[in-house]
N, C-alpha and C positions, 0 to 999 in steps of 0.2 A: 432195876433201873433201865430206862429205855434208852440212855445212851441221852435222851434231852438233856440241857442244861436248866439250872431255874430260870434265867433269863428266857429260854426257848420258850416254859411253860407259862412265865408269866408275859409274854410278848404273846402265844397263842389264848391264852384266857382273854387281855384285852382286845385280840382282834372278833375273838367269840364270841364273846356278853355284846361288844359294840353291833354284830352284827344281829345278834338275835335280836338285839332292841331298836335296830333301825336305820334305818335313813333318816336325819333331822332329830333323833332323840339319844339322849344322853346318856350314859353311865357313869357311875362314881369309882374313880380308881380302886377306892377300897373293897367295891363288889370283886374285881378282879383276884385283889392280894385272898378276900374270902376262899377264892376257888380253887386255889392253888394252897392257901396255909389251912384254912379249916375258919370257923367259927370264932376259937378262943382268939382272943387280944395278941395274947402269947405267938400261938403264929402267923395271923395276918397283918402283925403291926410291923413287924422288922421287913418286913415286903413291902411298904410304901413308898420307901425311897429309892429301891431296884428299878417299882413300878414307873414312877417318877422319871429315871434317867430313860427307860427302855420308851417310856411315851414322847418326851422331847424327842428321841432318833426315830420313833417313827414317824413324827410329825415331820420333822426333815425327808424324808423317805416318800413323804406326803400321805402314808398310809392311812391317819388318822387325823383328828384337828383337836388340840386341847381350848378349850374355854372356860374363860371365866365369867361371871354374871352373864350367860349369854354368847360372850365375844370371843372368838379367837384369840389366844394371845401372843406374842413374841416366845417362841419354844427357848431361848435363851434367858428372859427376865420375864418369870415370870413370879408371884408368890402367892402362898396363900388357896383357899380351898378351889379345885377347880375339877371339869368335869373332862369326859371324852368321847369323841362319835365318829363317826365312818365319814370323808369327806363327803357332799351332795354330789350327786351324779352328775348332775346338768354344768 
């Protein structure tokens, strides 16, 4: 172990994936939970809801911006499927 926590691992996977995929383009939280648990269901599904709290603080953080159909949404009430991406530069 490198001393990361899962939190660390899965807060550096989403800032990863977001970044390789762009400015303006999306990722699906559960590509993250992928890269950190593996493929099976088994371990990327108990990592959605880590991925979940760690995306609300970074959205606080301003790090990132969660969306849903498109839209930013309130990092406190949100539900339901949604995606995540690097804030626009501009």
């Amino acid at each position: 172990m490198s001393g990361m926590s899962q939190t660390d691992d899965l807060e550096s996977a989403i800032l990863r994936l977001a970044a390789e995929r762009g400015a303006g383009r999306t990722i699906c939280p559960s590509e993250a939970a992928r890269a950190i648990g593996g493929d099976h269901p088994d371990g990327w599904g108990p990592l959605m809801q880590p991925i979940r709290r760690i995306a609300v603080r970074l959205m606080k953080e301003g790090r990132i911006i969660i969306t849903r159909k498109g839209r930013p949404v309130d990092p406190d009430d949100f539900r339901g499927v949604y995606r995540l991406s690097l804030p626009s530069s501009e």
